[in-house]
N, C-alpha and C positions, 0 to 999 in steps of 0.2 A: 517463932522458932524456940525450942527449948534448949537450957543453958548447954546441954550437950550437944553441939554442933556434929554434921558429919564432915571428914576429916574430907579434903578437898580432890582426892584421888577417887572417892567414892561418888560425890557427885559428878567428876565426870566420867566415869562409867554408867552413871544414871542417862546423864547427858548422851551418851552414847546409842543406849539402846532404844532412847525417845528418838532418835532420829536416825538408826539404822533402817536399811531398804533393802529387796532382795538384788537391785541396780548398786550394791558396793560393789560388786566383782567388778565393776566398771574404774576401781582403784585396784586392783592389783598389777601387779606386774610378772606375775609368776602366772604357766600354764594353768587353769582348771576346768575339769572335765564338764561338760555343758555349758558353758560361761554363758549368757545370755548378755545381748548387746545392750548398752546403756540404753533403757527408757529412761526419758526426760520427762514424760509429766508424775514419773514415781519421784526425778530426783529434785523435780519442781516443789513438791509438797513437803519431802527432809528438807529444804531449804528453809519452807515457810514454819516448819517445828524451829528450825535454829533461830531464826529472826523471833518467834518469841519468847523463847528461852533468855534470850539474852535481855529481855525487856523486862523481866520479874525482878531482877536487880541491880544492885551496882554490883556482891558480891556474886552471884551468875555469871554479870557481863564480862566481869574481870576471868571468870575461868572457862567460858565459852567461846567468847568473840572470837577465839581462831576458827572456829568451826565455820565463821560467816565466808571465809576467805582459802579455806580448803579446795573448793570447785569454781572455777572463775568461769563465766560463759562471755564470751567479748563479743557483744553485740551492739546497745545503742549506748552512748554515756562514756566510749572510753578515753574522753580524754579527763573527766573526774574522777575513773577509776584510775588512771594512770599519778593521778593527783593525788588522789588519799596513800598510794603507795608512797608515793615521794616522801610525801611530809609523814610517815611512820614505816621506818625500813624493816622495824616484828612484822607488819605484815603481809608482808613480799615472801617472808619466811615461810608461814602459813599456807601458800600454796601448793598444792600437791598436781592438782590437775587442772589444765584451761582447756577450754573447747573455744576455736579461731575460725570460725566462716571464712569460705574467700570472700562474701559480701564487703569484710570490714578490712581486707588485703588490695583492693585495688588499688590502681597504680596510673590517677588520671594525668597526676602533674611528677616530675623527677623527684623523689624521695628527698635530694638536698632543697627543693625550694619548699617541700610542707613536709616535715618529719612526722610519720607513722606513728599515730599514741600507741598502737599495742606494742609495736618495737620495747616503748618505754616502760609497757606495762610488764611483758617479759623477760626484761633486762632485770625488771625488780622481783623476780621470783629464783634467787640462787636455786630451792629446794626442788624446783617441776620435776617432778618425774612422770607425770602422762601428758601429752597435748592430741588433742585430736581434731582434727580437720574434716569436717562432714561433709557427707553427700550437698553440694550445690542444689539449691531448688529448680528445678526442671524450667519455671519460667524466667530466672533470671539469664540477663546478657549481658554480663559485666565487663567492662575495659580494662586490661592491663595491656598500656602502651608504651609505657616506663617500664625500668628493672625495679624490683622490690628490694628491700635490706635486708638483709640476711644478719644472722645471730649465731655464736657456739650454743650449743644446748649439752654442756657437758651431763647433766645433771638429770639428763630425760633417761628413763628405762622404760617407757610405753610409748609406743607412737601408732594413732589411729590416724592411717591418710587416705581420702577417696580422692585417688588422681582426676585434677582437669587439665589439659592441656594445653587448654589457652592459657588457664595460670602460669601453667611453667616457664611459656615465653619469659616471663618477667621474671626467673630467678629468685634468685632469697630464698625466704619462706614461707615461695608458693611455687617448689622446684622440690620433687623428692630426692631428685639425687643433690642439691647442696642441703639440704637436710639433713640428709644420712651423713654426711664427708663433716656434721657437726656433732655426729651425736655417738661419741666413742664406746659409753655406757649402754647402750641399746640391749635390752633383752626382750623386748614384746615387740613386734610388729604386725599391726593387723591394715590392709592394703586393698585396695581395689578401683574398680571404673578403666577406661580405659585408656591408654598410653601408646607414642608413636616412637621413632628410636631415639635412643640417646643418645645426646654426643658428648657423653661424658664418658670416663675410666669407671666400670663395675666397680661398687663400692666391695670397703672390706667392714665389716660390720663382724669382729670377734668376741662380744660377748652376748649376740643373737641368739637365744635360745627356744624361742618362739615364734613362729610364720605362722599369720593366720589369714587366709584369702579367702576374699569376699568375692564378690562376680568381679570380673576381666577379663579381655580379652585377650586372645592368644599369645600374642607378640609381648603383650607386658610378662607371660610366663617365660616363656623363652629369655625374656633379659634376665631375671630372676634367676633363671639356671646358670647364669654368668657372672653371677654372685659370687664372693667370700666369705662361708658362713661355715666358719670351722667349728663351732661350738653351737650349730642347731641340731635340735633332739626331736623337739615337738613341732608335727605339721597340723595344722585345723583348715579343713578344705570347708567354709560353709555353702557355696553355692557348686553343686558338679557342674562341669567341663567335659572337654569330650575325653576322652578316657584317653585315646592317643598324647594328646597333649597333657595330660597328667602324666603318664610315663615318662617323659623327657625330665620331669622334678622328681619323681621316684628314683631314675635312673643316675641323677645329679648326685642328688643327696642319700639317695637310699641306703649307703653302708654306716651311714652315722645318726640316722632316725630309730629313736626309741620308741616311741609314741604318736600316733596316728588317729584324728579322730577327723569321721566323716560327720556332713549338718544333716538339716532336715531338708532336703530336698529331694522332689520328686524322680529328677532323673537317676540319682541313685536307684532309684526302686526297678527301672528298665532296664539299665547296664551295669555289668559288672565292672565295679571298683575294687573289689579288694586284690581278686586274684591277680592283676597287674602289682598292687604293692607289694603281696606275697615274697611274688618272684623276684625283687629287686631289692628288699627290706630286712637282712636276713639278720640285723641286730633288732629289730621291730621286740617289745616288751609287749607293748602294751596297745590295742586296738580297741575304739571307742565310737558308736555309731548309736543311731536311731532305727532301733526292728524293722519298726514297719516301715519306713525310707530306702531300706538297703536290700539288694537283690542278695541271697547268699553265693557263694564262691561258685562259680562254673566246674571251675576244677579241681582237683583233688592232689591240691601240693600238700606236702607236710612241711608243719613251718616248725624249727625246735626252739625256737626262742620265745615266744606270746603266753606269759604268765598270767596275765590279766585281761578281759571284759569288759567294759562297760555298755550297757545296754538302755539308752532312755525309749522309754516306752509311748513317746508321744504320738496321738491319734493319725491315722493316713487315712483320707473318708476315699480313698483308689481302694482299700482293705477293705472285706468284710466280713460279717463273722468272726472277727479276731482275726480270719485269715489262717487257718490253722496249721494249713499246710505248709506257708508261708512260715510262720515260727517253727514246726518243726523240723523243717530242711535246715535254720539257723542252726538248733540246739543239737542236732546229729552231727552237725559238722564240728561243735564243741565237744561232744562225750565219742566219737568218733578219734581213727587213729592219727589225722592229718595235726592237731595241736597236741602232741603229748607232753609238752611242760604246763600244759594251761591248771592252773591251780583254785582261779577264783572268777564269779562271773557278777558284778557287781550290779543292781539296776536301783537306775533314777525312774523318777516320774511315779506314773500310776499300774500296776500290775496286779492288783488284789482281782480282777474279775478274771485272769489267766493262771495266776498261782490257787485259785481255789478250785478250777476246773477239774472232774475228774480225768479230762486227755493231757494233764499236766503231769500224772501219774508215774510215766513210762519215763518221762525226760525225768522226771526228776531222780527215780530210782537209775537209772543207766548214768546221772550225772555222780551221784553217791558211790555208786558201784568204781567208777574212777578217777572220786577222790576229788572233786571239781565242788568247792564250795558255792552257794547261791549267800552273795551277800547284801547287805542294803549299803550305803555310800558311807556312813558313818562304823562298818567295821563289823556291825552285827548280822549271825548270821541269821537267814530267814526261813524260819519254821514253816513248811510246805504244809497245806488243812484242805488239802482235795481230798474225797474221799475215798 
């Protein structure tokens, strides 16, 4: 090393981008458009950059080691992890986000005669703000015979839960609803699998800003609409439902939804989903979908409020040819009179073999002609080169 050291704010920004993944968005807690759900063997191999990083030095160790302690995954070893937290409370601190199997939540003996290591090991993270609860392996048959222990999770703003329902027998923190009735701070909630009735009081959940549903079944939407979610804006539906039972959450919440984005799912592409939000969305900003996934609108509401687009352009192999017809019933119904505040049509993904087409021509001048920018995600806008 030369007698000019760098200054220790810069290596960990070095530190930083040796171990950034396109799976960070899997730490945020705030909406954004296409989020893609945590891959784990992306966030397997930033693990394995941090584990050597911190092994070059003593001085590394010292300004990286939190990084090791950022993503907790609680799986086999946790009563050593729940150990090393003890005997060092910095790194309890360090925690940002645990992912909790029900594998390592069962419940063979009463919680008072074998105390729960993960209980211990989340009592030791003040700072969590994500915890996510994954989908159960299809082959497991796990016991909860017992009630489980339950925790405040003041300090959670993310929560990934895929309901089992034999867990919830057992309460705690394998019960979405004492979950919720802990987590006062809550702004992300991404949810799914499926759920029988509650017998508890709909929770109130007011700094919810974020619903994101994964598949479920009916009934679990139905309680949902009996929610207290004064302060949600953004709905992400990623697997579609029957359109009817979509309505009853549009219908709920619809006068206080800004932002709406539908996923990549097929049955999108068959039924119409928007024009139910339409009509029931009338503060709706902003709508966010997948082209070739999404059927365009049936009918011909004018909506005055939808400023904004987002359009990912990921492959449908149901589409062919680009499907042209298919995209330009979308883009008529954008330079068309039913959105007249729409101002900008943002697109992710891949578009260069559509935006160079000469039948890209018409949309693009008719979008120009009313003022409706084609922009890329980072704000610039995109120079049309059909010929």
């Amino acid at each position: 090393m030369p007698k000019q050291r760098l200054p220790a704010e810069l290596w960990l920004e070095v530190f930083q981008w040796a171990t950034f993944t396109s799976s960070d968005a899997a730490y945020t807690t705030n909406y954004k458009p296409f989020e893609p759900l945590g891959r784990y063997e992306v966030l397997d191999q930033s693990l394995k950059v941090k584990a050597v990083v911190v092994r070059v030095c003593r001085q590394w160790r010292a300004l990286a080691e939190y990084m090791l302690y950022e993503d907790l995954r609680i799986r086999h070893g946790e009563q050593a992890l729940a150990d090393v937290l003890e005997s060092c409370e910095e790194r309890g601190r360090w925690v940002r986000r645990a992912e909790l199997p029900y594998t390592n939540t069962v419940t063979t003996t009463p919680s008072s005669l074998r105390p729960l290591p993960f209980i211990a090991i989340l009592k030791r993270c003040p700072e969590l703000e994500i915890l996510v609860r994954p989908v159960p392996r299809f082959f497991d048959k796990l016991p909860f015979e017992f009630d489980a222990e339950g925790l405040p999770l003041t300090s959670l703003k993310r929560l990934e839960w895929w309901n089992s329902n034999e867990a919830t027998r057992s309460g705690g923190i394998n019960s979405l609803d004492e979950v919720l009735s802990c987590t006062p701070n809550l702004q992300y909630l991404l949810i799914g699998g499926e759920r029988w009735m509650s017998q508890r009081a709909p929770p109130l959940l007011p700094s919810l800003t974020t619903l994101r549903l994964r598949w479920m079944n009916n009934q679990f939407i139905r309680q949902i609409c009996q929610w207290s979610l004064p302060a949600l804006s953004h709905v992400v539906i990623d697997n579609s439902h029957c359109s009817a039972v979509l309505e009853m959450l549009w219908e709920t919440f619809g006068s206080q939804i800004r932002i709406v984005e539908l996923g990549k799912h097929v049955r999108f592409y068959i039924e119409d989903h928007i024009t139910p939000l339409l009509r029931v969305c009338p503060s709706l900003q902003e709508l966010n979908y997948h082209i070739y996934f999404t059927v365009p609108p049936h009918s011909v509401i004018k909506h005055s409020s939808i400023h904004s687009v987002r359009l990912h352009g990921n492959v449908n192999l149901l589409a062919t040819d680009g499907d042209w017809e298919h995209i330009s019933c979308h883009f008529a119904w954008f330079y068309g009179p039913s959105l007249p505040s729409l101002e900008r049509i943002i697109l992710y993904g891949e578009w260069s073999a559509i935006l160079t087409d000469n039948r890209f021509n018409y949309i693009h001048c008719a979008l120009v002609t009313r003022k409706c920018a084609l922009e890329r995600p980072d704000g610039t806008v995109i120079q049309v080169t059909a010929g």
